[in-house]
C-alpha positions as CSV (number, residue, x, y, z in Angstrom):
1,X,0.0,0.0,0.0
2,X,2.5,2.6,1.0
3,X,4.9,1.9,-2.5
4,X,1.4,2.2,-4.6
5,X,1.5,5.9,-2.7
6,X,4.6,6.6,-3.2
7,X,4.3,6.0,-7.0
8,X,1.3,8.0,-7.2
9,X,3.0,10.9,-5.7
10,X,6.2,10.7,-7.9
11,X,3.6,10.3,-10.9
12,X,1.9,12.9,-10.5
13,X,4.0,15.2,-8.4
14,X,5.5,17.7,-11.5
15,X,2.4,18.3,-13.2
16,X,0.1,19.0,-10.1
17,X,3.0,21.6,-8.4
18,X,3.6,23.2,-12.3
19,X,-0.4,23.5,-12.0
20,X,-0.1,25.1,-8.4
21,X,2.8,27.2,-9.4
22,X,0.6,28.6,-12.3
23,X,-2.4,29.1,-10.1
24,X,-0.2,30.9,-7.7
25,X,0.7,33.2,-10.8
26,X,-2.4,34.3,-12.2
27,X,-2.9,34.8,-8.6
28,X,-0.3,37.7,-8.6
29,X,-2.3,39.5,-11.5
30,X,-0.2,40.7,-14.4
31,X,1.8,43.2,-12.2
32,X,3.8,40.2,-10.8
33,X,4.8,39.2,-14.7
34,X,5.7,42.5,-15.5
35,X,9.4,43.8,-17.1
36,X,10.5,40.5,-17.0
37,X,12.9,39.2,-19.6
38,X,11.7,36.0,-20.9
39,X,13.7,36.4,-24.1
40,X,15.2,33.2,-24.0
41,X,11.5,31.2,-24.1
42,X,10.3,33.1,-26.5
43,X,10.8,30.6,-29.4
44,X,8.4,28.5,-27.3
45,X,5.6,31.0,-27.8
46,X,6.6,31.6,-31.7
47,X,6.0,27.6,-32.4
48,X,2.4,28.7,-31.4
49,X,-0.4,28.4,-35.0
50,X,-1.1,31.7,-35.7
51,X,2.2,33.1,-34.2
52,X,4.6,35.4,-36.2
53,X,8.2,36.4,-35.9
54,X,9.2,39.4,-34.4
55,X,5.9,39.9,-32.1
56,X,6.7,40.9,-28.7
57,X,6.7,38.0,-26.5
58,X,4.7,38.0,-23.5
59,X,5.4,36.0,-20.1
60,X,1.8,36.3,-19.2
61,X,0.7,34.1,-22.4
62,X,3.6,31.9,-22.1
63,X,1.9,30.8,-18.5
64,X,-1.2,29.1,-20.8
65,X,2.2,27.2,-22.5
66,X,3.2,25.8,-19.6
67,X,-0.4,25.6,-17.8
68,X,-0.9,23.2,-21.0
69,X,2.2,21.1,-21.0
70,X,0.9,20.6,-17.0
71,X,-2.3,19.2,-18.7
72,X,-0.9,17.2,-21.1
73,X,1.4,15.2,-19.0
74,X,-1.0,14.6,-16.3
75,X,-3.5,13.3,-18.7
76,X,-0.6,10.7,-20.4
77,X,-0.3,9.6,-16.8
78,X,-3.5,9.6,-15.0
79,X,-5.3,7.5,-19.1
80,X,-3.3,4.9,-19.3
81,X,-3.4,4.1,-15.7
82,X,-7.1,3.7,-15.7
83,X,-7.1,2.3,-19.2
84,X,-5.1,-0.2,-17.5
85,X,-7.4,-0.8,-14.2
86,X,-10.3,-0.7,-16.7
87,X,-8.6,-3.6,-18.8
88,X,-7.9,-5.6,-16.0
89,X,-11.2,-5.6,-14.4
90,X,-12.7,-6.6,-17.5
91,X,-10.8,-9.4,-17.4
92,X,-10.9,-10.7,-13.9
93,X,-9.5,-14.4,-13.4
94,X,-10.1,-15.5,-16.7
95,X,-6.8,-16.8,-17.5
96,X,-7.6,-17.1,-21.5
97,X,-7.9,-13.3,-21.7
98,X,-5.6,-12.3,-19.5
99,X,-2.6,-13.9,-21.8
100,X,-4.5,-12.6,-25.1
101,X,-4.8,-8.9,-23.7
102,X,-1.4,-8.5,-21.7
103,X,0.8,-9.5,-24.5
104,X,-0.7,-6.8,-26.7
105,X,-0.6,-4.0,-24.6
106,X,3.2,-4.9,-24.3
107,X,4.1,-2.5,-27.0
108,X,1.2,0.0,-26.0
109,X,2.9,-0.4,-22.8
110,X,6.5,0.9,-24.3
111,X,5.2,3.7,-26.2
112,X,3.2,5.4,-22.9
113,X,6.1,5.6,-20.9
114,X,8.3,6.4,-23.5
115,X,6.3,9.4,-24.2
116,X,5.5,10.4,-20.3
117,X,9.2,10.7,-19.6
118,X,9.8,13.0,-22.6
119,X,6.9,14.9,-21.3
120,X,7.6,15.4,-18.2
121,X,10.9,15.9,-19.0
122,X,10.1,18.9,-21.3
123,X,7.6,20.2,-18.5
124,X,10.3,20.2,-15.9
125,X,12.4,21.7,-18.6
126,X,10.5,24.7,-19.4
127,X,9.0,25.1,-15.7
128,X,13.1,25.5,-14.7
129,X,13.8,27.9,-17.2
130,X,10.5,30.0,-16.9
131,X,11.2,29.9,-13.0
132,X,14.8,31.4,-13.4
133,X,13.5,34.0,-15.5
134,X,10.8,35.3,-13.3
135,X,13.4,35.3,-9.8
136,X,16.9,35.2,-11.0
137,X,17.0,36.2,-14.7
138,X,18.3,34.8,-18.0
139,X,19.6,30.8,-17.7
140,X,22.7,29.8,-18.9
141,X,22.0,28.5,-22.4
142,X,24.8,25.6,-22.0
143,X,23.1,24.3,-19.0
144,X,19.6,24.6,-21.0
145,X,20.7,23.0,-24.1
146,X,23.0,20.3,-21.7
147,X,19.7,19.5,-19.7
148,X,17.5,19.0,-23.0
149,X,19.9,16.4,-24.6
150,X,20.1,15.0,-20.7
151,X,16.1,14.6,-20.7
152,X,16.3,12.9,-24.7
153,X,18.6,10.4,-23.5
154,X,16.3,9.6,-20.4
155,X,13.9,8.9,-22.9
156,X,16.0,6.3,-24.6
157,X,17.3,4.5,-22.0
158,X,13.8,4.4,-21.1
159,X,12.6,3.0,-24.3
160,X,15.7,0.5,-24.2
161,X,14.4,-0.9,-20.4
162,X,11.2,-1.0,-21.5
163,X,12.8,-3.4,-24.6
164,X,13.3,-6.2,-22.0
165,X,10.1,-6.8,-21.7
166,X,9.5,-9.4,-24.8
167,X,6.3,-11.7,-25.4
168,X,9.1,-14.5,-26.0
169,X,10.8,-14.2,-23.2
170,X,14.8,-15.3,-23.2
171,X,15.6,-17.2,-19.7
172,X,19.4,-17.9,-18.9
173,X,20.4,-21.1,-16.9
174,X,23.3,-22.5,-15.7
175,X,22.1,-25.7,-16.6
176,X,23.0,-28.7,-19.5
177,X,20.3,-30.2,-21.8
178,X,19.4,-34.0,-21.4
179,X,18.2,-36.0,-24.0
180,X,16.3,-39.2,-24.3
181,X,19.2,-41.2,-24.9
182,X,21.1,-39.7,-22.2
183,X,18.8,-40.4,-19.5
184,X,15.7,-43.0,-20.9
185,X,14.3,-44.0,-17.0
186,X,13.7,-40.1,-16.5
187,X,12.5,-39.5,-19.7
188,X,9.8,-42.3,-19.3
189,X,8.8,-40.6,-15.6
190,X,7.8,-37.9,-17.6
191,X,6.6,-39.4,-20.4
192,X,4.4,-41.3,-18.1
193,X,3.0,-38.4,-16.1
194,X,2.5,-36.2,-19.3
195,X,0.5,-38.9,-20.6
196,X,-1.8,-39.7,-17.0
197,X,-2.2,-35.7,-17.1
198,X,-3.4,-35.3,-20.7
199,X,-0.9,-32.9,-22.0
200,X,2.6,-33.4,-24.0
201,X,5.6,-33.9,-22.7
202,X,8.2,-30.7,-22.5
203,X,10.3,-30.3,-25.8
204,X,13.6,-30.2,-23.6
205,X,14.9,-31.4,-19.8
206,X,17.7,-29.7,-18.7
207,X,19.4,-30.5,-15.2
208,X,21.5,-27.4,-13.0
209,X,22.2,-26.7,-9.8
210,X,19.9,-24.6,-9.1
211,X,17.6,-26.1,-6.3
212,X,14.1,-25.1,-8.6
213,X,12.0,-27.5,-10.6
214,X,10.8,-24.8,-13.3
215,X,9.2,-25.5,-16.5
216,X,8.3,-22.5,-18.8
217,X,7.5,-21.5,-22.8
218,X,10.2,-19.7,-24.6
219,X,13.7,-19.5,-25.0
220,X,16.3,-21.1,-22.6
221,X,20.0,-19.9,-23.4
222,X,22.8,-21.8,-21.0
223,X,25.2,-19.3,-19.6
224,X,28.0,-20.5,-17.5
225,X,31.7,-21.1,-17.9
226,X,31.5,-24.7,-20.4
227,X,28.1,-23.9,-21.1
228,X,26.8,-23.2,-24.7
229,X,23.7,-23.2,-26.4
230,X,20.3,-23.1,-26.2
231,X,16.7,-25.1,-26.1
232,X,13.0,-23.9,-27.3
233,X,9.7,-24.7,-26.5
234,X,8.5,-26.2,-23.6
235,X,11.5,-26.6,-21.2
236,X,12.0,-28.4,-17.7
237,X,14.6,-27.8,-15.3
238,X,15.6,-30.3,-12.9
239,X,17.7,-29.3,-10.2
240,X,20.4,-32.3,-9.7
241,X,20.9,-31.3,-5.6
242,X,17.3,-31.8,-5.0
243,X,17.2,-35.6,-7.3
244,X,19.5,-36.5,-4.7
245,X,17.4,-36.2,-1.7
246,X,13.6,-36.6,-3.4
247,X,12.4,-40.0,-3.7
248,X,11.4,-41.1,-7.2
249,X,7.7,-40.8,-6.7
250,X,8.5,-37.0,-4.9
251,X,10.2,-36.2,-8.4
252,X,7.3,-37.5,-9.8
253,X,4.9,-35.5,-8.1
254,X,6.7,-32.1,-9.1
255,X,7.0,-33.1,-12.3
256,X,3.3,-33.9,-12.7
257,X,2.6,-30.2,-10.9
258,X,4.8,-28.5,-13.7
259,X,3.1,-30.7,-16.6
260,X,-0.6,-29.7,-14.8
261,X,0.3,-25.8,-15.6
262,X,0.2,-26.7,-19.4
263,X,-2.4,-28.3,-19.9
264,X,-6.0,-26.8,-21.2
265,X,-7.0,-23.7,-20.6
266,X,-4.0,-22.9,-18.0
267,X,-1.3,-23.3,-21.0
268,X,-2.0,-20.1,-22.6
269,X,-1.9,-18.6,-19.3
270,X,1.6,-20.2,-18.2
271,X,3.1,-19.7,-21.8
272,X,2.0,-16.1,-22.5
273,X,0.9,-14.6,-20.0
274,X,3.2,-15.4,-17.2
275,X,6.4,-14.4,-18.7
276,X,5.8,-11.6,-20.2
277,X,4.0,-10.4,-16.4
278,X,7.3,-11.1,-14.7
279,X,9.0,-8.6,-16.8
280,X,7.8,-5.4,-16.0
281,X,9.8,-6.1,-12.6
282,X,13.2,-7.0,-14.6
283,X,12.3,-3.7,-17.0
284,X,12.6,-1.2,-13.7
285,X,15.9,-2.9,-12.9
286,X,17.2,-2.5,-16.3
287,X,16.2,1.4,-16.1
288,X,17.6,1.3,-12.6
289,X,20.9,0.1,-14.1
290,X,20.7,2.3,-17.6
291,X,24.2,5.0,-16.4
292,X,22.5,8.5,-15.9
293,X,24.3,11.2,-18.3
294,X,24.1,14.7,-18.3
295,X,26.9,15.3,-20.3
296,X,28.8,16.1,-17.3
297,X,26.9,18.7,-16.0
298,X,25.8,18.2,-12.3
299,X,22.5,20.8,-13.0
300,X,21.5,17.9,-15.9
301,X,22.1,15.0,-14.4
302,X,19.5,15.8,-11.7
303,X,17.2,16.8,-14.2
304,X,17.6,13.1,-16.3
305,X,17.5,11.7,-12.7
306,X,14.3,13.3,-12.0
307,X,12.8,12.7,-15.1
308,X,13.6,9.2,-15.2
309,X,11.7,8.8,-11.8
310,X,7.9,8.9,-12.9
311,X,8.7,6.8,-16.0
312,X,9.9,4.2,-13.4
313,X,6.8,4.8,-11.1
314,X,4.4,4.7,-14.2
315,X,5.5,1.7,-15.4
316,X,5.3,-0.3,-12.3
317,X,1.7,1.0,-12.0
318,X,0.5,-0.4,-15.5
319,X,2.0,-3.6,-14.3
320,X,0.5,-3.4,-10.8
321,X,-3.1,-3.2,-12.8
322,X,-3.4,-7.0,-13.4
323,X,-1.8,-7.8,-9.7
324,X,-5.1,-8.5,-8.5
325,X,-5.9,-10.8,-11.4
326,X,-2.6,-12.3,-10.7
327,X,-2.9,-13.3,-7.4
328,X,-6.1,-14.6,-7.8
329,X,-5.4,-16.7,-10.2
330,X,-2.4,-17.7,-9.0
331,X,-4.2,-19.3,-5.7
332,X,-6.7,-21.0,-8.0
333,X,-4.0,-22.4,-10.4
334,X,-1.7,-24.0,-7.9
335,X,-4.0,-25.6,-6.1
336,X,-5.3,-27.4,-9.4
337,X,-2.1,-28.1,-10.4
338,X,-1.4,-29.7,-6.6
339,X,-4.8,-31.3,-7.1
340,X,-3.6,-33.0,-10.1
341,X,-0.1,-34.3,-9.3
342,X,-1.7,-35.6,-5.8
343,X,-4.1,-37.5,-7.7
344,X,-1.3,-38.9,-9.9
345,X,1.1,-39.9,-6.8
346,X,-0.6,-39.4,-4.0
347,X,-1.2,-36.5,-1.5
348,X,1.2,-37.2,1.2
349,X,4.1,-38.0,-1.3
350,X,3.2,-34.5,-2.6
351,X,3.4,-33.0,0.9
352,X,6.5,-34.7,1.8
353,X,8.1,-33.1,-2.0
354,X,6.4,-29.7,-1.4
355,X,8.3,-29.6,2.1
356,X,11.5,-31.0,0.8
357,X,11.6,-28.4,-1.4
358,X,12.1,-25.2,0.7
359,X,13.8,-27.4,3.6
360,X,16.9,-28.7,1.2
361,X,17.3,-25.4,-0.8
362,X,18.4,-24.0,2.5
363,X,20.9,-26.6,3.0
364,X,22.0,-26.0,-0.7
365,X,22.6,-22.6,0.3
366,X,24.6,-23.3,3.3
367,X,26.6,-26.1,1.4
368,X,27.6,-23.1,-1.0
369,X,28.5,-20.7,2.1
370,X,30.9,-23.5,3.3
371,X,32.6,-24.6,0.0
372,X,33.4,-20.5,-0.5
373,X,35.3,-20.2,2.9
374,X,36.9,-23.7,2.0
375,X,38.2,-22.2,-1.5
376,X,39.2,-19.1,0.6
377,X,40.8,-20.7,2.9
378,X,43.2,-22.6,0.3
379,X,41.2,-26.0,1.3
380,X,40.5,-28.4,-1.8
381,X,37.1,-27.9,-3.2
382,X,34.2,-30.4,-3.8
383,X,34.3,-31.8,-7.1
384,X,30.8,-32.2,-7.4
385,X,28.5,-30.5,-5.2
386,X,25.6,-32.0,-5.2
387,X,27.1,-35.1,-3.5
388,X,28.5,-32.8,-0.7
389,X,25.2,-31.6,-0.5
390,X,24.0,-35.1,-0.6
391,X,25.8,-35.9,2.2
392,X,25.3,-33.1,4.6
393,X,21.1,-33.2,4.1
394,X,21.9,-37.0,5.3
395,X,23.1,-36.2,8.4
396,X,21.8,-32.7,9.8
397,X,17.9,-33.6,9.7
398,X,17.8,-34.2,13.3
399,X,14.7,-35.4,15.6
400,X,16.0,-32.3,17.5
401,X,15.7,-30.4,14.6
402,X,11.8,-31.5,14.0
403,X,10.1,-28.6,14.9
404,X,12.4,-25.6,13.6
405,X,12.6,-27.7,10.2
406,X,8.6,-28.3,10.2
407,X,8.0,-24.6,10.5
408,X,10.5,-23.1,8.0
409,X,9.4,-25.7,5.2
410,X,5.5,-24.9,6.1
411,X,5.8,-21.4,6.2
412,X,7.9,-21.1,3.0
413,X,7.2,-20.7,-0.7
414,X,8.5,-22.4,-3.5
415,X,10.5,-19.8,-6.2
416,X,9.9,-20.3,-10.0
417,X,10.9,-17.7,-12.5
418,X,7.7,-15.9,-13.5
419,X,4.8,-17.6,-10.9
420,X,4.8,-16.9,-7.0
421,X,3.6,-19.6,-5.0
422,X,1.5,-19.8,-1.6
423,X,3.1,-21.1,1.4
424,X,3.5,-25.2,1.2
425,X,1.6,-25.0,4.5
426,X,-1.5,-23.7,2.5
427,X,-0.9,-25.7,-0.3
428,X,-0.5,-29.3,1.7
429,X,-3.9,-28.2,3.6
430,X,-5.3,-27.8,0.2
431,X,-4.7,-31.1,-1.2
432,X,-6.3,-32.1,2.3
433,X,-2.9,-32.9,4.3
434,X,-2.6,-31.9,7.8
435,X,0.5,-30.5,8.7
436,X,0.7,-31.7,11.9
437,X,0.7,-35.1,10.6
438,X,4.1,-34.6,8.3
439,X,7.0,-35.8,10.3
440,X,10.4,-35.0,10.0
441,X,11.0,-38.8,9.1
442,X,8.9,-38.0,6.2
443,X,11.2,-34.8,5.1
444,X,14.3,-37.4,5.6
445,X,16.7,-37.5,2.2
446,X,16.5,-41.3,1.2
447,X,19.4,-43.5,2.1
448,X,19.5,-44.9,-1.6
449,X,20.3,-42.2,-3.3
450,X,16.5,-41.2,-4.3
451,X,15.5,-40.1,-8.0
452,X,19.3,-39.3,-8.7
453,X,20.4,-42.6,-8.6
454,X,17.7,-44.5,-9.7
455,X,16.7,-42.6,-12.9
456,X,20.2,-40.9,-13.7
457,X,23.0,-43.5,-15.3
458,X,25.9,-42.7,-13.2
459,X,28.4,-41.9,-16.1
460,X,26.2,-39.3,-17.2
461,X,25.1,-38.1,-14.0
462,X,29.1,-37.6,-12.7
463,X,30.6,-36.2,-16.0
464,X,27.2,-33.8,-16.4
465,X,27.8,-33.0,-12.3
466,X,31.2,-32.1,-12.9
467,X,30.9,-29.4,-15.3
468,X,28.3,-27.8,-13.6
469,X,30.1,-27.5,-11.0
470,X,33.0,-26.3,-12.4
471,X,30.6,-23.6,-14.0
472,X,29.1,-22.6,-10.2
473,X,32.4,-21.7,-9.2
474,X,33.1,-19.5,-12.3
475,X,29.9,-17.8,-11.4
476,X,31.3,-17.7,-7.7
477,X,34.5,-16.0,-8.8
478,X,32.3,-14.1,-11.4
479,X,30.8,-12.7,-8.5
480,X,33.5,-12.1,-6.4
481,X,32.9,-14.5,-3.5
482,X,35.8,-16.5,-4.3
483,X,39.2,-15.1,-5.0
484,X,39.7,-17.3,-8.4
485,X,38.0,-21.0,-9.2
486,X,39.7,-23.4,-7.3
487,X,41.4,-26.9,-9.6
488,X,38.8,-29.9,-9.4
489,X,40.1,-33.2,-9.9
490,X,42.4,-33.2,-7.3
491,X,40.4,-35.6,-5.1
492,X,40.3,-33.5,-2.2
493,X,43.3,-35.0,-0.4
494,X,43.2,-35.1,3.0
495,X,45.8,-34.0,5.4
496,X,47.1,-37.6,7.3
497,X,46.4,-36.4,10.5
498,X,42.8,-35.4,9.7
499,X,42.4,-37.9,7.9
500,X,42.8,-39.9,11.3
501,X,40.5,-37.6,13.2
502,X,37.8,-38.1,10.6
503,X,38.1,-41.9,10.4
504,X,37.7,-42.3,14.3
505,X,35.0,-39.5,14.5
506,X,32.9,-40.7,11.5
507,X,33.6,-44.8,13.1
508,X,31.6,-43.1,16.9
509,X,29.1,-41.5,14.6
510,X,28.4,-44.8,13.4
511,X,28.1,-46.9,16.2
512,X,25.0,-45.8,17.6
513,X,20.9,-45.7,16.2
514,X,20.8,-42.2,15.9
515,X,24.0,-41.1,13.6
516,X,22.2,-37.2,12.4
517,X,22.4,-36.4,15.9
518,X,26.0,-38.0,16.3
519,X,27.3,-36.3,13.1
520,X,25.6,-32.8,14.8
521,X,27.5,-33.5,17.9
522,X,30.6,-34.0,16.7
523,X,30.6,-31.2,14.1
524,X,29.8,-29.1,16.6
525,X,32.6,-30.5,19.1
526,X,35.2,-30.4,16.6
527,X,34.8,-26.6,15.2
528,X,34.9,-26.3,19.4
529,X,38.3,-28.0,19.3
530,X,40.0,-27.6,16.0
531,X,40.7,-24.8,14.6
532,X,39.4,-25.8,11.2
533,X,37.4,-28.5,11.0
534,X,35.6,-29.5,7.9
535,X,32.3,-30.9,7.7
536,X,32.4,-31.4,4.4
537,X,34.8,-33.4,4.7
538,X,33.8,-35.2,7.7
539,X,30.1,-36.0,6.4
540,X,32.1,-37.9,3.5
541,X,33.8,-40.1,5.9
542,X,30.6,-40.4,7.8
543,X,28.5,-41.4,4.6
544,X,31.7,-43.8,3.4
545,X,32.6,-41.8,0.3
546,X,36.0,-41.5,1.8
547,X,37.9,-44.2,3.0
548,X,38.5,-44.9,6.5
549,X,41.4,-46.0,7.9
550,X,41.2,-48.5,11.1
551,X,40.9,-47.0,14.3
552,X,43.9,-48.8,15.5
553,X,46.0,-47.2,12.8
554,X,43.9,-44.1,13.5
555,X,45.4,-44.3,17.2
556,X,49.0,-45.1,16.3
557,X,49.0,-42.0,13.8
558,X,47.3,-39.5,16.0
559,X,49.7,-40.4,18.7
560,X,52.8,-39.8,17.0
561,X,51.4,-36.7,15.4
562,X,49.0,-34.8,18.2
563,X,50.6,-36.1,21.3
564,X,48.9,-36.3,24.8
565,X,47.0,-32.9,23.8
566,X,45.8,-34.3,20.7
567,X,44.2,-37.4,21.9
568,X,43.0,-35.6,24.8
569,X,41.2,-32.9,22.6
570,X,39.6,-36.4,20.3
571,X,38.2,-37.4,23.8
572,X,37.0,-34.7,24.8
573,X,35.1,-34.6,20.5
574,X,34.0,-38.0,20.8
575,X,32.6,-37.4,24.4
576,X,30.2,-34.3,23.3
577,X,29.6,-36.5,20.0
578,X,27.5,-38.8,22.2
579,X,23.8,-37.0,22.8
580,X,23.2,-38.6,25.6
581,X,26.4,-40.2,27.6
582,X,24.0,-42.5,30.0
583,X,23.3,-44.6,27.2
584,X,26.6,-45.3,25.6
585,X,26.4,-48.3,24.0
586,X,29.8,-50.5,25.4
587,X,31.7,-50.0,21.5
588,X,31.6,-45.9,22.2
589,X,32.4,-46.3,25.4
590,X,35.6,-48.3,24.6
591,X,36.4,-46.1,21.7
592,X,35.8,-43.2,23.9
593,X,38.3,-45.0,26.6
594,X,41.0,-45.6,24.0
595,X,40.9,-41.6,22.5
596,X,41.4,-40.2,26.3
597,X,43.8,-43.1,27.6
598,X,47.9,-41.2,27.1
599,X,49.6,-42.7,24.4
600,X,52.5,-40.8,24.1
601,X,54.6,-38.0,24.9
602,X,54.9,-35.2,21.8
603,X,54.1,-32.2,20.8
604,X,51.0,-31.1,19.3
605,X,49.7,-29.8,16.1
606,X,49.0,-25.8,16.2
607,X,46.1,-27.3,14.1
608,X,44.6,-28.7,17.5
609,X,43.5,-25.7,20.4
610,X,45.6,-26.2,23.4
């Protein structure tokens, strides 16, 4: 409410206080206009019909010229803004004429703000100059003629925002296509769940990193270091982190929600209407970002800047027209597209994905954070992220955890590129799931490698991993979190004595029923002790893609390494690793024994904190 009032008022604001400042004028009577040189305006009065060279000007007519101009940009603001409210009434929640109007009032869109900005621009022009006449006397010419090719240029970048805004939209992703042959099992999933849902299959898969399922209409160009071409049509990304941890029939039951948007009348909607909507927000940040020039001159830039403001405001409220209709339908369309998929799979296995969802692109997140401080810290870096990722959901969805995880996954919303979602609490309750009824077992990744493994063949799946993750950190260095991108392929080698810390850790972890709540324990415990522990790392050993060695070697090597410190420090990690010491089970206890029993007499890694 309070931005749709601050866009009225930067709308309207010149022409209503040129208006006042007329008013105020006329108010004065002729004896306030009088012996004024207004010499330098005059041309404005000789472009008047009728008008001939060499008649006196008069600053008391030129007031109707700029009482007009006042009238003229207030109507190009205040017509198309109801023409727009009136358009979008009419068409309500119908979805059908929504994406058959909207697209055609694209370019209608482009020309009215292209035109209010030159407008208002030559009104706040000539108010300036006619202003300086009246209390300080003649303007500088330069600054004049500076200001006017200031105000033209406002007008252009303007026109070049507005551009953006295509009715065949251009999405980038940092993504690789996936063909048939590549991948036939998930092909067939979708094939399958097309066909149950009466619509056609998408005309291209493509799998990123990027923890959204998306499908759209239009033009997908990859962008990313490795990354080259483009697909058409109907296109679905997959996001490879989230295959990992969904089971095959949660997959399933996102896909099937996608597929639901394009079929009958809701395709039109999703292909033409939704794209093009989501633009109008990328257009302001493209004016935003369009480089203000005045030709130097401080006096002009402040004019472009100003006039470049109600353009900005104007456009956002033709788009803010159909919001209504938008959210409206939006509500309506999700919940028939959830209505669907649960039919197809089930409603609790579409609860479980719809949670999953928000839950894991969290961890994603935080799986980023920590492989940026391991790059700047000189540590190795994962060679594919996803499997770090993999590992890490494995371990940190804790029974202690239930709550805090229930209530961020029910009160978040999925993100897709042009649609916004309601919360998954509303939507789960919709396809007539309680939420208390979802436990945090249900939200658990699957131990088998869910969707990933089963309907990804594992040479494709690696080398197709691989490059997208050597493209994440391009786009990491790209963006300056990283200082340069770090050399995959190295295998990550582990430091000897860590590598013995992690092998005895990861064997306690392991010994007992309840290894999330070990693996928490002891991460916590060992960025308590050790100066730089690494989780990643460690959840590799615990999840057995990293060798262990035996804890007997483990013992020998720590011992000659760490000293008394050392294994003091390990059994003081393996102690706090244990949730609950009163129920040890008799292999922690005697692994426990072993870490704090003096082995040796040396001196300890810096590594370790005395």
């Amino acid at each position: 409410m309070l931005a749709h009032v601050v866009r009225l008022v930067t709308v309207f604001a010149l022409p209503v206080a040129v208006l006042a400042y007329v008013a105020d004028l006329r108010a004065g009577g002729a004896y306030a206009l009088r012996d004024i040189d207004i010499q330098t305006v005059c041309v404005i009065e000789m472009l008047q019909p009728g008008r001939q060279s060499g008649v006196d000007c008069s600053a008391w007519s030129l007031l109707w010229v700029l009482n007009g101009a006042a009238w003229l940009a207030l109507a190009l603001t205040l017509v198309p803004i109801l023409l727009f409210r009136l358009i979008a009434a009419a068409c309500g929640a119908r979805r059908s004429l929504n994406a058959a109007v909207f697209r055609r009032l694209v370019p209608v869109t482009i020309g009215v703000v292209a035109l209010n900005v030159l407008v208002q621009g030559a009104l706040l022009l000539l108010l300036l100059v006619f202003a300086y006449n009246i209390h300080a006397g003649r303007p500088p010419v330069a600054a004049i003629a500076a200001a006017g090719a200031g105000i033209l240029g406002a007008m252009v970048t303007v026109v070049i925002a507005c551009a953006t805004i295509r009715t065949n939209p251009l999405v980038p992703a940092r993504a690789r296509p996936l063909g048939r042959e590549q991948a036939p099992q998930l092909w067939a999933l979708i094939d399958g769940a097309a066909e149950a849902l009466g619509t056609r299959a998408p005309d291209a898969v493509i799998v990123g990193l990027n923890p959204m399922l998306w499908m759209v209409a239009g033009s997908v160009v990859m962008r990313g270091a490795n990354l080259t071409g483009g697909v058409q049509g109907r296109v679905m990304h997959l996001p490879l982190p989230l295959m990992r941890v969904l089971t095959v029939d949660e997959l399933g039951a996102l896909i099937a929600h996608e597929l639901a948007h394009f079929r009958r009348r809701d395709a039109a909607y999703t292909s033409h209407f939704a794209p093009v909507y989501a633009q109008f927000g990328d257009a302001d940040a493209e004016l935003d970002d369009q480089e203000i020039t005045g030709h130097g001159n401080i006096v002009a830039d402040a004019l472009v800047f100003v006039a470049r403001l109600p353009a900005r405001a104007l456009l956002a409220m033709l788009g803010s027209a159909f919001a209504a209709n938008v959210r409206r339908i939006a509500i309506k369309r999700e919940r028939q597209a959830d209505r669907a998929a649960a039919k197809l799979v089930g409603a609790r296995t579409l609860a479980a994905a719809l949670l999953k969802v928000p839950l894991f692109a969290k961890i994603w997140s935080d799986t980023v954070d920590d492989q940026v401080a391991r790059v700047r810290l000189g540590l190795p870096a994962a060679d594919r992220l996803s499997q770090t990722f993999a590992d890490l959901a494995a371990l940190l969805i804790t029974p202690e955890a239930r709550s805090r995880l229930r209530f961020r996954a029910l009160s978040a919303r999925i993100r897709h590129p042009y649609d916004s979602h309601p919360t998954c609490s509303a939507r789960v309750r919709a396809v007539g799931v309680g939420p208390s009824t979802l436990t945090v077992e249900m939200m658990a990744p699957p131990a088998d490698g869910g969707a990933y493994a089963a309907l990804l063949p594992a040479t494709v799946a690696s080398e197709t991993e691989f490059v997208l993750t050597l493209a994440e950190y391009h786009a990491l260095a790209e963006a300056e979190r990283i200082p340069a991108v770090p050399t995959l392929g190295a295998g990550g080698k582990v430091d000897p004595l860590y590598e013995a810390v992690y092998s005895l850790l990861a064997s306690l972890v392991s010994l007992g029923d309840a290894p999330a709540r070990r693996f928490v324990a002891a991460t916590a415990a060992g960025n308590a002790e050790m100066t730089d522990f690494d989780r990643m790392v460690f959840a590799e050993y615990c999840r057995g893609h990293r060798p262990r060695i035996g804890d007997r070697e483990a013992l020998a090597y720590i011992t000659d390494n760490a000293g008394v410190e050392g294994i003091g420090v390990l059994g003081e990690i393996a102690k706090r690793a244990v949730a609950d010491e009163t129920q040890l089970d008799e292999a922690s206890q005697l692994l426990i024994q072993r870490l704090s029993t003096p082995l040796g007499q040396r001196g300890t890694r810096k590594r370790f904190v005395a």
